[in-house]
Structures are given as structure tokens and as C-alpha cells.
C-alpha positions in Angstrom: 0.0 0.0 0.0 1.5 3.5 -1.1 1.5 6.3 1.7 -1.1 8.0 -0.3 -3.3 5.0 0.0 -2.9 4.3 3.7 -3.0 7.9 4.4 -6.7 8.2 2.5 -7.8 4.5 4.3 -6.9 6.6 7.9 -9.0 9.3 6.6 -11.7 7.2 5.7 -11.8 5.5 9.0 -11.7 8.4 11.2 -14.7 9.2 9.0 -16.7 6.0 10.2 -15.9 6.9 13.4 -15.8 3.5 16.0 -16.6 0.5 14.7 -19.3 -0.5 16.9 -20.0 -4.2 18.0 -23.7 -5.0 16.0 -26.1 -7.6 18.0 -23.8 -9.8 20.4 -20.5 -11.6 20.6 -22.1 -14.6 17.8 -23.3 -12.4 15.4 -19.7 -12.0 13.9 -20.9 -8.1 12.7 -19.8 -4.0 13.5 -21.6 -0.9 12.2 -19.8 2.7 12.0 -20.5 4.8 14.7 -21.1 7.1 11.5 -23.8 5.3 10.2 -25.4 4.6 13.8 -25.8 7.8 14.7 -26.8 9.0 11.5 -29.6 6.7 12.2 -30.4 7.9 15.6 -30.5 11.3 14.6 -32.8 10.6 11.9 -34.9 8.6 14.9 -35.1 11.7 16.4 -36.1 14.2 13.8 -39.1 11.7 12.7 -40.0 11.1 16.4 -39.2 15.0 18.5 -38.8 17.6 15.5 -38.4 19.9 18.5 -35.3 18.4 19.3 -31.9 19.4 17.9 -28.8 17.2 18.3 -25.6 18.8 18.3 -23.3 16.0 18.6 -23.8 12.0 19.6 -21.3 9.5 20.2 -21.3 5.7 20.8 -18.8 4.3 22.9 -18.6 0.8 25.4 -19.9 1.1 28.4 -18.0 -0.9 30.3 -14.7 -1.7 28.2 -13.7 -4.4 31.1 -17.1 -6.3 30.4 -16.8 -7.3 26.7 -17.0 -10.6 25.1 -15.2 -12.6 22.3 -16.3 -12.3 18.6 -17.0 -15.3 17.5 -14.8 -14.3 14.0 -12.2 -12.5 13.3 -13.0 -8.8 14.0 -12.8 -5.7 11.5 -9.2 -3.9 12.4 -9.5 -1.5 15.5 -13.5 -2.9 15.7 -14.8 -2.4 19.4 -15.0 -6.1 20.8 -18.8 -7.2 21.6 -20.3 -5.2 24.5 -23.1 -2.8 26.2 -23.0 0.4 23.9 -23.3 4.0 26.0 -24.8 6.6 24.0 -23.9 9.8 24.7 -25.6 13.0 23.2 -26.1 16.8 23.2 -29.5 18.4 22.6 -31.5 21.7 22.5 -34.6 22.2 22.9 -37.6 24.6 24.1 -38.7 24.9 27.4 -41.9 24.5 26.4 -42.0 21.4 28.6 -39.9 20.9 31.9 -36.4 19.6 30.0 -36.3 16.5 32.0 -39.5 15.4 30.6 -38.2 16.3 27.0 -34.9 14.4 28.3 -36.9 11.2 29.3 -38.7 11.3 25.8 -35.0 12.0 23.7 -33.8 8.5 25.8 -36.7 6.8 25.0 -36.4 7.6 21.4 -32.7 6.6 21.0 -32.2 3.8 22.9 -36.0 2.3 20.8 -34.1 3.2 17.7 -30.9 1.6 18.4 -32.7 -1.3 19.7 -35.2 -1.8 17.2 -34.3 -0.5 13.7 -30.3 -1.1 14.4 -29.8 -3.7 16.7 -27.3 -2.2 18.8 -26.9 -3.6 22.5 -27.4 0.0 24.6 -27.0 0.0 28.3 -26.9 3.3 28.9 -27.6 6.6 27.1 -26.4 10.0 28.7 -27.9 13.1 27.7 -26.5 17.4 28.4 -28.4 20.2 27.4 -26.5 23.0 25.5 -29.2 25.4 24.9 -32.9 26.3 25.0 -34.3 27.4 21.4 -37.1 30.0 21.1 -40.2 27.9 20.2 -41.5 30.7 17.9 -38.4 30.6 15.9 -40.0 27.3 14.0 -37.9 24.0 13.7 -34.3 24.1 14.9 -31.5 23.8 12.2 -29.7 20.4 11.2 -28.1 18.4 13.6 -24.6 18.6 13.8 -23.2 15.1 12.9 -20.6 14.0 15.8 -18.7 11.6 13.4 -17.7 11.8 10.4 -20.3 10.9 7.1 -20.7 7.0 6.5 -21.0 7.5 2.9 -17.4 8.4 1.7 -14.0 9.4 2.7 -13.2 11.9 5.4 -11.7 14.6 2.8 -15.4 14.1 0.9 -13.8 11.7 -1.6 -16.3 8.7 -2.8 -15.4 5.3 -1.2 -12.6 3.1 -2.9 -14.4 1.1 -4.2 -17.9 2.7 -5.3 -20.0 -0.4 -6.9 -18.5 -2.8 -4.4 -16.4 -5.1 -7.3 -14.1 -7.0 -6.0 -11.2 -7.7 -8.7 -12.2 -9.2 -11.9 -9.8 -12.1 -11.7 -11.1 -12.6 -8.0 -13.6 -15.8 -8.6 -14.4 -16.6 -4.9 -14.5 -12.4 -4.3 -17.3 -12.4 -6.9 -19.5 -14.9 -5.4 -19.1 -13.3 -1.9 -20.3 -10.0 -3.5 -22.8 -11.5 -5.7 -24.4 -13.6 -2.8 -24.2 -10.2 -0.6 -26.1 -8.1 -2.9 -28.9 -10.4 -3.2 -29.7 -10.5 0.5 -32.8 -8.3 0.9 -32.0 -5.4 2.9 -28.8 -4.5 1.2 -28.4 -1.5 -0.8 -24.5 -2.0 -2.2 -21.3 -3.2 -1.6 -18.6 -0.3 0.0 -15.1 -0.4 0.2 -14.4 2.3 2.7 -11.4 0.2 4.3 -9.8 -1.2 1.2 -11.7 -3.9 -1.2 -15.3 -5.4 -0.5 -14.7 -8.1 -0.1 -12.0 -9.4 2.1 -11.0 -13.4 2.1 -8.2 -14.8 4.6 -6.9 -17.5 6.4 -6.8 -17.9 10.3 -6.6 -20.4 12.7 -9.4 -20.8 15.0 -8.4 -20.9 19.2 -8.0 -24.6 20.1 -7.9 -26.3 16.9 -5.2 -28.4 15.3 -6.2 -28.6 11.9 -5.3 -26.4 9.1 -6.2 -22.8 8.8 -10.5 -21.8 8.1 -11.0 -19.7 5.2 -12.6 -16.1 6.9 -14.2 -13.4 4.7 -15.2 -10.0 5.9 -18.1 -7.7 3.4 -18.1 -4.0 3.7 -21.7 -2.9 2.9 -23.9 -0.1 2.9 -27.7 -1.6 3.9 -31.1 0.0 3.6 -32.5 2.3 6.5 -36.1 0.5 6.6 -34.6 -2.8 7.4 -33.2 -3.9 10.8 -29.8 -3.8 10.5 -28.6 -6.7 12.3 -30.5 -8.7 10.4 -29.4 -8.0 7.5 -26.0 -8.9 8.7 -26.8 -12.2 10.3 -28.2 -12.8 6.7 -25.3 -12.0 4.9 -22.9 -14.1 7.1 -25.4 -17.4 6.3 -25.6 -16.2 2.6 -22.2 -15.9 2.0 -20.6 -18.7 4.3 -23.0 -20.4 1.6 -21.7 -19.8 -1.4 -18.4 -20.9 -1.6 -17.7 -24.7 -1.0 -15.5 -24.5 2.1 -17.9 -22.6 4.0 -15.5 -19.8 5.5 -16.8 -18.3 8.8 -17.8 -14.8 7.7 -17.4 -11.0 9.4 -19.6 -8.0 8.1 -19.5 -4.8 8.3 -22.0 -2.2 8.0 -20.5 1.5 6.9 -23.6 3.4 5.9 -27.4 3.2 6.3 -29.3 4.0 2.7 
């Protein structure tokens, strides 16, 4: 990898923010933080337009009380574990703000729960300001990581259509078995190809090095994220004929 290549690949992760653990320690998938709280934030404009967001982050709760991924992680992915969501609001006073508060936490950690999947044990809220309720809706959240849907410096992902090589035969039926999982809007190659395929050895075992394969994706909004996951892993573990465990990992919501 040229300097210029790892240097845009740092960018792009810094962009994705943490790579979250998605479901629990057997479902073998991450999201960006990026696209999480993209997610959230959306959550919240549908369900308290009087609500403003200025910044959200997603973060263990408890870093000593994690588990162990049942595959081979994405690099620097957080390992499984209870998410804390922290977050930064304004609002009106036209109700008591710890009413507001209690409605903002019931709406994030429903959201991360239900459309997402994410484990949350905690979410932590902080008031920054009180908005004039005759000035009509507040402005656009400000976004606390960076976008999901390209590069830090506002380049498009590496790989745009999610191909792997053209000379990659097993990297074409991971994609092609990807895409066609319902819930799955395209293939991204924010942290290099696709489509990654390796070898490791599993903890324990004697016998030769398991075949792994990790799939960047992008996934649609209006399904539940880790579902769409779990189906991928089965899809594509699948469709090649050694049956290689399989990682995925979710960079944007569509």
C-alpha cells in the first residue's frame, strides 16, 4: 500500500468513526458509529422535531465487560459489549427539560434497539441550549462523526459499486451472494476492497487454517440492521464450497 493510499484509508476511518459491536458476541458483525448515529439522529427528527442534536457519540460502556467475537474482527473494531450513548440536545422549554430528556432517551435507545440492533445499556444526555419555540424547527443536527458515505476529505469510497477484482472468482461470489440478501443496498469499500478473504486459525484447533471473509456494505435504512447482517454471514458462508466463517460490516445506512 503507497503512503497516499494508507493515508486516504486513515482518513476514511476516522470518517466511520468507532466500529461498533452489532447484536452480540455470535453475530460476527460491527456498524460505523457514523452510520449509527446517522440513524439515531434521523430517529429523532421523525420522532421529536423539536429536538436538535448537536453532537452523539457511541462508545462501550464498560470496556472491562466485553466478550469474544465469535470471528475475526474488523481492524481497530470495538470487541462485543453494552453500547453507552452519549448525546447533546436543544430544545424549548416548552416542557420541563427532563421530561423532554426522558422522551430523547426513550427515542434513541428504541431506535438503536429496534431499527439497528445495537446492545445500549446506557444513554447519557447534556443540554447546551434552550431554542425559542416561535423561531420554527431548529436547524440540522450537527453530525458527531464523520459521514458513512465516503471518505473523510469528501472523496467517494474506494471502491464505489463494491467489485471485488475481476480475476477474484471466490470475491465475486461473496459480492454476488451479498447483494442479493434483501436489505442490502451495495457493496462499500471504505477500508480497502469489499470483499476481504483470509486465512486464520481458529483458538484450540489443530487442523489447518479456516478460510474467513469480511463484506463492507452499505444496507437499507427500513430494514433492521442486524438482520441483515446475520443474513449476509449465512448467505455468503453459503456460497463458496468451504464454507469460510464470515465478518460483516456495515459503513452506511441507505
Amino acid at each position: 500500500m503507497t503512503a497516499d493510499r494508507w493515508a486516504r484509508t486513515v482518513r476514511q476511518q476516522l470518517g466511520l468513526g468507532r466500529l461498533l459491536p452489532l447484536g452480540g458476541a455470535r453475530d460476527g458483525a460491527w456498524i460505523s458509529e457514523a452510520a449509527a448515529g446517522d440513524a439515531l439522529r434521523r430517529a429523532v427528527e421523525r420522532d421529536e422535531p423539536g429536538v436538535r442534536v448537536d453532537g452523539l457519540r457511541i462508545a462501550l460502556a464498560d470496556p472491562q465487560e466485553t466478550g469474544e467475537p465469535v470471528v475475526p474482527p474488523p481492524p481497530s473494531a470495538l470487541p462485543p459489549g453494552a453500547l453507552r450513548v452519549t448525546a447533546r440536545f436543544a430544545a424549548t422549554a416548552a416542557e420541563p427539560l427532563p421530561v423532554t430528556a426522558d422522551r430523547l432517551r426513550a427515542v434513541l435507545s428504541r431506535a438503536a434497539a429496534e431499527r439497528i440492533g445495537l446492545v445500549v445499556a446506557e444513554v447519557d444526555l447534556r443540554v447546551t441550549e434552550l431554542l425559542d419555540p416561535q423561531a420554527g424547527p431548529p436547524p440540522g443536527p450537527v453530525s458527531g462523526a464523520g459521514s458513512a458515505g465516503g471518505s473523510a476529505d469528501g472523496s467517494a469510497d474506494a471502491s464505489p459499486f463494491g467489485a471485488p477484482e475481476p480475476d477474484d472468482s471466490d470475491g465475486s461470489r461473496v459480492a454476488a451472494a451479498a447483494l442479493a440478501v434483501p436489505g442490502v443496498s451495495r457493496l462499500t469499500g471504505t477500508l480497502g476492497r469489499p470483499v476481504h478473504l483470509t486465512a486464520h486459525q481458529q483458538p484450540g484447533e489443530a487442523s489447518l487454517a479456516r478460510r474467513h471473509a469480511r463484506v463492507d456494505l452499505a444496507a437499507l435504512a427500513d430494514h433492521r440492521t442486524v438482520d441483515v447482517a446475520r443474513a449476509v454471514r449465512s448467505a455468503v458462508s453459503a456460497a463458496l464450497p468451504d464454507h469460510p466463517t464470515v465478518a460483516v460490516l456495515v459503513t452506511a445506512l441507505d
